[in-house]
N, C-alpha and C positions, 0 to 999 in steps of 0.2 A: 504494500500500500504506500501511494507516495505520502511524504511528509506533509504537504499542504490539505489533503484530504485527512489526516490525522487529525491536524490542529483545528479542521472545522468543524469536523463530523461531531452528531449533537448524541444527546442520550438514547432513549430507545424511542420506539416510531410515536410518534401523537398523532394519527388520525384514528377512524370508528377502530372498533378493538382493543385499541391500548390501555394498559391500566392507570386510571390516573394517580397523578403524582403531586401533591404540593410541596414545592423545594424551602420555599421561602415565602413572606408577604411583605411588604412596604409597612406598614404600621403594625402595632398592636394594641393599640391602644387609640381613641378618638371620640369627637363628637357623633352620635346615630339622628341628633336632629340639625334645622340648619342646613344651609346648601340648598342646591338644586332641587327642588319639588319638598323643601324640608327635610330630605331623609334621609340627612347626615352626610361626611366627607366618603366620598369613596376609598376603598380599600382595594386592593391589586395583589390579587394571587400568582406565583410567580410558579409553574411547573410542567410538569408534561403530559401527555395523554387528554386533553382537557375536549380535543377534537376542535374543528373550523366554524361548528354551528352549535349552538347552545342546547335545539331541540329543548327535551327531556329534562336536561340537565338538571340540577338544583346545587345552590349553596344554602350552607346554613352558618349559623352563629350558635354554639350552646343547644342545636335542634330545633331554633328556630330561622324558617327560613327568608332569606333579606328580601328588604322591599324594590329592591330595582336594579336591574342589571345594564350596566352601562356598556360594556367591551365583554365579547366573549371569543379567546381562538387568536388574540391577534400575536403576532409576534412580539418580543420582547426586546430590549437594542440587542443580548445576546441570542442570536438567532437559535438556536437551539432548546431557548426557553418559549413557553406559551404564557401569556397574561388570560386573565377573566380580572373586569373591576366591576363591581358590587356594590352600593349603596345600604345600608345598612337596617334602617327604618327604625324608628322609636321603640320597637319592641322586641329587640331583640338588648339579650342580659349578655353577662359577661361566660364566658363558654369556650368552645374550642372549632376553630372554621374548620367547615370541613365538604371535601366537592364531590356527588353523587353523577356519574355518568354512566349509563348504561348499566346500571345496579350494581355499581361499583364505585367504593367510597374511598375514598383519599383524606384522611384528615392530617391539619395541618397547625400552627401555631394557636395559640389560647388569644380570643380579642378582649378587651375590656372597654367599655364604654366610662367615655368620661367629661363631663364638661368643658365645654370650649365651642369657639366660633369657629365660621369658614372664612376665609379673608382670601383675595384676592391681589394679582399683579401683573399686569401687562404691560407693553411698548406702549400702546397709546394710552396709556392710563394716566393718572393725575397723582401725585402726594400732597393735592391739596383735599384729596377725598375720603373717603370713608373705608377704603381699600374691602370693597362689598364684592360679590360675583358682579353683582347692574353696576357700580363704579370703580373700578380697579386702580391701586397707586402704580405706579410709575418705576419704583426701585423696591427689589429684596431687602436691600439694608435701611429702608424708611418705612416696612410694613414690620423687621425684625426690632427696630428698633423704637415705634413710636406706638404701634395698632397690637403685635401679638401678647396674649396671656396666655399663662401657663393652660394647653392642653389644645390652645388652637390649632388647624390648619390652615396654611397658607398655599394655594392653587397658583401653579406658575401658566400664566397662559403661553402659547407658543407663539416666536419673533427671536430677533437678539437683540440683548442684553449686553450694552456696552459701560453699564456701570464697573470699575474698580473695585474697593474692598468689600466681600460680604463673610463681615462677622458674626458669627454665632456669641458673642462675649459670655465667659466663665459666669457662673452665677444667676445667668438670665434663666427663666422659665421652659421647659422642655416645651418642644413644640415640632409640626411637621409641615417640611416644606417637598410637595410632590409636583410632579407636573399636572396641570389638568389634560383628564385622560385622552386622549387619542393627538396628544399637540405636541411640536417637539418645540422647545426654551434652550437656547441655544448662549450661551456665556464665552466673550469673546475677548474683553480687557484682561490681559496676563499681568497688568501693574502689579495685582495683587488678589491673589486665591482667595478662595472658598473656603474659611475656617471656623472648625466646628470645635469650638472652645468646652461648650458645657456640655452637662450631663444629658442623657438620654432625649435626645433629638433627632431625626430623619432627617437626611437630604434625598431625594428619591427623583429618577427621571428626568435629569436635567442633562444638558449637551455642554460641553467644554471643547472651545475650540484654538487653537495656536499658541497653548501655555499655560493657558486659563489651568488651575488645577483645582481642587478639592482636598483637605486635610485637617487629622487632627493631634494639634503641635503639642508638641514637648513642652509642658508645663512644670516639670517637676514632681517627685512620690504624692498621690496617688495617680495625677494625670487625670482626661476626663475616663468616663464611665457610659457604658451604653449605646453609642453613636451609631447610629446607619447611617450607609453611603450604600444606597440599592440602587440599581439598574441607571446609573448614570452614565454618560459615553462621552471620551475623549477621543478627539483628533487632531492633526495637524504634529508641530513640530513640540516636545513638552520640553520644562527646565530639569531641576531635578528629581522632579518623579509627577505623574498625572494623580496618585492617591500616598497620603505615607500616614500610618497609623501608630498614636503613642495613647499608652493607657489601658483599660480594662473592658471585655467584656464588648468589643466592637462587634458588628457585621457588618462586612463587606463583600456583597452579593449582587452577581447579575451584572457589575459593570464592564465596560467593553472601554480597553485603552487600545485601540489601533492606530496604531500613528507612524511617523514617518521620520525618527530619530529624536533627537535631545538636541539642546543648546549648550548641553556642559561633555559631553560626550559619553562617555562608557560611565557619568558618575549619574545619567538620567536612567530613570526604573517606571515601569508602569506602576507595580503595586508595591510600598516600601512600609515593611511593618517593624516597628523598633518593640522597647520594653513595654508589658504588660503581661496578663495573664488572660486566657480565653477568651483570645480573639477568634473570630470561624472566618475563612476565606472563600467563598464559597460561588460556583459556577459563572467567574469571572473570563474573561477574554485578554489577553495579556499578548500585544503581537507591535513589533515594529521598533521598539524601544531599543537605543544606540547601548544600554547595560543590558541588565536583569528584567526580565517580564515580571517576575517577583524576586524581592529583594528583602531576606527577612535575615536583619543586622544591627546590631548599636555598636558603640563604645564609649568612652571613658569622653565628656566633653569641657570638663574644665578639672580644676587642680582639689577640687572637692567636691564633687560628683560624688552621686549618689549611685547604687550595688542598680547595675542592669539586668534585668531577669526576663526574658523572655519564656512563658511557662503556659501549658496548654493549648496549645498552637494547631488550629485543624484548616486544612488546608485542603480541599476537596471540589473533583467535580471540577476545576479550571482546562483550560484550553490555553495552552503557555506555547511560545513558539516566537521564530523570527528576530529574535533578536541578534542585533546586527555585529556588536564584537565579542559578545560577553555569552553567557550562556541561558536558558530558561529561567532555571532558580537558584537562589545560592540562598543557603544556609549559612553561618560563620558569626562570631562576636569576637569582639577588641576587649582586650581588660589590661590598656597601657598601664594600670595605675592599681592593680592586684585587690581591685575591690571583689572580687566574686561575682564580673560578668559572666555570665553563660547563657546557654537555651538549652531549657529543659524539658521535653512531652511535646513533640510534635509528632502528628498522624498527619503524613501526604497519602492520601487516598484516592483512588478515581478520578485523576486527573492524566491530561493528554499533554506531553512533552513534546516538540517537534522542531524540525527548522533551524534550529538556532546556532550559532557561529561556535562554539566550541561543546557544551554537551547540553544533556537535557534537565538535570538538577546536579548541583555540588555541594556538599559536605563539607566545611571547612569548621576554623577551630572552635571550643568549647558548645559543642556541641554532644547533648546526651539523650539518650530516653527516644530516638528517634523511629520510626516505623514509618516504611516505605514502601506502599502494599496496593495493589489491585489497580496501577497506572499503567498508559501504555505511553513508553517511550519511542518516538521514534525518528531514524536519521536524522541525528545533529549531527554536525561537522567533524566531533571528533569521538564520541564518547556517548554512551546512553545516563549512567550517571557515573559520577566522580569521588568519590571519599578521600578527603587529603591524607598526607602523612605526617597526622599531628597529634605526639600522644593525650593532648586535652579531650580527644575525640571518644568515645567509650559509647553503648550499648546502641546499636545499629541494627536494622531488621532490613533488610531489601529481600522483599519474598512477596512469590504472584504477580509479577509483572511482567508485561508483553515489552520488552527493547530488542528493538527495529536498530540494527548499527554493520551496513557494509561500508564499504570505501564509496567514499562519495569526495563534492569540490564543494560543500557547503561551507570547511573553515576558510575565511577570506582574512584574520587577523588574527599574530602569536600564535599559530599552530602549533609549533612545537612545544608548546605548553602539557599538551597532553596528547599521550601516547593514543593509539586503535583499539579502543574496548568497547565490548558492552557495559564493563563494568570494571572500574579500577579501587581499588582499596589499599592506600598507605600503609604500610608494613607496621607503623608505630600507633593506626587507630587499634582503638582496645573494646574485641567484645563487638564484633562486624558478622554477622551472619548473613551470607546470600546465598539461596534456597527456594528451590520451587517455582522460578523462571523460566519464563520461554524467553530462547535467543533466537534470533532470526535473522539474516544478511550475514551469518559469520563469523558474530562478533563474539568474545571470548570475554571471560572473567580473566585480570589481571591483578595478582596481587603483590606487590616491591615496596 
């Protein structure tokens, strides 16, 4: 199979017959009244099998089923995912969503209902207004900062958006900003990102284009908490990463960084995740990027820095490939300064490796607890994955995985970097078990 059809090919089939599946949703939490026809913000189920027409269908909340269906079937920015969005109606309680197709149910995250308004924002709109669905403000950062209370949502209509800074500031009220459904919102001044300071907030369905990014910065122990970044899409040229996550307890899901290199060069990543604990990575698109499609790294940033811990780490379900010097994914942490940096409990699951200029995942230093299992790796440039030779490196699993690795011309920079393997393992990592593999094109387990 060639590599390009690797990295696109989606889950299992989603038309009639398939079973459905919900991967993920945009909120969990929101107003059921308010909006459109009263009946609350919509909600957007994110998975497969959901099929092209609604028919039959039924969603529920808790088993009760919502008052209006908005989108059913459409594609998602990551093409391999299906949306259904949903309105929710005043009577439905707090429960668990769940999508009934063809007498086949799919249940998915727990919703809670909770007070708050719907607020609106479009290009032609006003911040001299009410920012209403009927009068819309003008700027995200003048409905975030002047109109949202704790529990709103704010409906981004589709146009571009050439305002500069949109902060989330620490402290402010949780709140969710999604696209209005079937519109694409499009963010194009790169002055300055999209930063998602506080606690448990959505960004959902917005477009970033020529640098524009989306992120949630390094604040120092504990960092924020809870953050979604879902089904958002990056294109054009990014700086040093189009997503970079610091802190606890994030998702980032469903987004699509396809771009056409960096402005810093081999130091730009599509998805860059530093310290925290149970963060989920999950059926993201990671293609084009001049480093890392994923980039999950800290180190030591000033002379009294605080212990970096990268700890429960799922990483699942992505589509990585194409990157242009560097490889799919690197693992690896800095601890210049001997505070007890590491990563600890990471699960790479069911994810598609492919394309990219030297291998498809690397293993570098203090790195433990890691399980590498049910991916299909295939033709990189050099290597399917890489394990350095670095004794901080200790209890490694590479088992179940389909790497695709003949000789191919895909490395174009520092090839000699790394030898012809399906699989290489540094003599001095400790406690590396590979097992249970299918190799394909040739390629060999290497271990020196």
């Amino acid at each position: 199979m060639a590599a390009a059809a690797l990295l696109v090919a989606g889950p299992a089939a989603t038309g009639a017959g398939a079973v459905p599946r919900i991967h993920f949703t945009d909120v969990i939490s929101g107003p059921v009244r308010g909006g459109a026809g009263g009946l609350g913000a919509p909600i957007t189920l994110f998975g497969t099998g959901f099929g092209e027409a609604r028919g039959a269908s039924v969603v529920t909340i808790g088993g009760v089923p919502v008052e209006r269906y908005v989108l059913w079937g459409a594609r998602a920015h990551n093409p391999a995912l299906r949306v259904v969005v949903v309105q929710p109606g005043s009577r439905v309680r707090a429960g668990r969503i769940a999508v009934t197709v063809a007498g086949r149910t799919a249940v998915g995250p727990r919703f809670t209902p909770r007070p708050g308004r719907v607020l609106a924002v479009a290009p032609g709109g006003s911040d001299g207004g009410p920012c209403s669905l009927a009068r819309p403000c003008a700027s995200l950062q003048h409905v975030i900062d002047a109109r949202a209370r704790r529990g709103d949502r704010v409906l981004v209509r589709g146009g571009v958006y050439r305002e500069g800074e949109v902060w989330l500031r620490a402290g402010g009220p949780p709140i969710a900003i999604t696209r209005q459904p079937g519109e694409e919102p499009v963010f194009v001044n790169a002055s300055r990102p999209l930063i998602a300071e506080r606690d448990d907030v959505t960004v959902a369905g917005l477009g970033f284009r020529d640098g524009k990014s989306a992120g949630i910065p390094d604040t120092g122990l504990p960092g924020p908490r809870g953050v979604r970044l879902i089904d958002n899409a990056f294109s054009g040229t990014i700086g040093f990463s189009a997503v970079d996550s610091h802190g606890d307890g994030h998702l980032i899901a469903g987004n699509v960084c396809r771009v056409a290199g960096s402005t810093v060069g081999t130091q730009g990543h599509c998805f860059y995740v530093s310290y925290g604990r149970g963060v989920r990575v999950l059926d993201n698109v990671a293609e084009g990027a001049t480093g890392y499609g994923i980039h999950v790294f800290d180190q030591q940033r000033a002379a009294d820095d605080f212990p970096r811990v990268i700890r429960d780490l799922l990483i699942q379900g992505n589509r990585v490939g194409a990157s242009r010097e560097r490889s799919g994914m690197i693992l690896a942490m800095g601890d210049e300064g001997g505070r007890g940096n590491r990563i600890d409990g990471v699960v790479v699951r069911g994810n598609r490796f492919a394309g990219s200029n030297h291998a498809g995942v690397v293993v570098g230093a203090r790195v433990g607890r890691l399980r590498i299992t049910g991916n299909t790796v295939g033709d990189n440039g050099r290597q399917g994955v890489n394990v350095a030779d670095d004794p901080t490196i200790r209890d490694v699993v590479i088992s179940a995985n389909t790497i695709i690795q003949s000789p191919n011309r895909l490395c174009r920079s520092n090839c000699t970097w790394f030898a012809p393997a399906a699989v290489e393992v540094g003599a001095r990592a400790r406690q590396v078990v590979v097992a249970g593999n299918r190799l394909l094109g040739g390629g060999r387990v290497l271990r020196r």
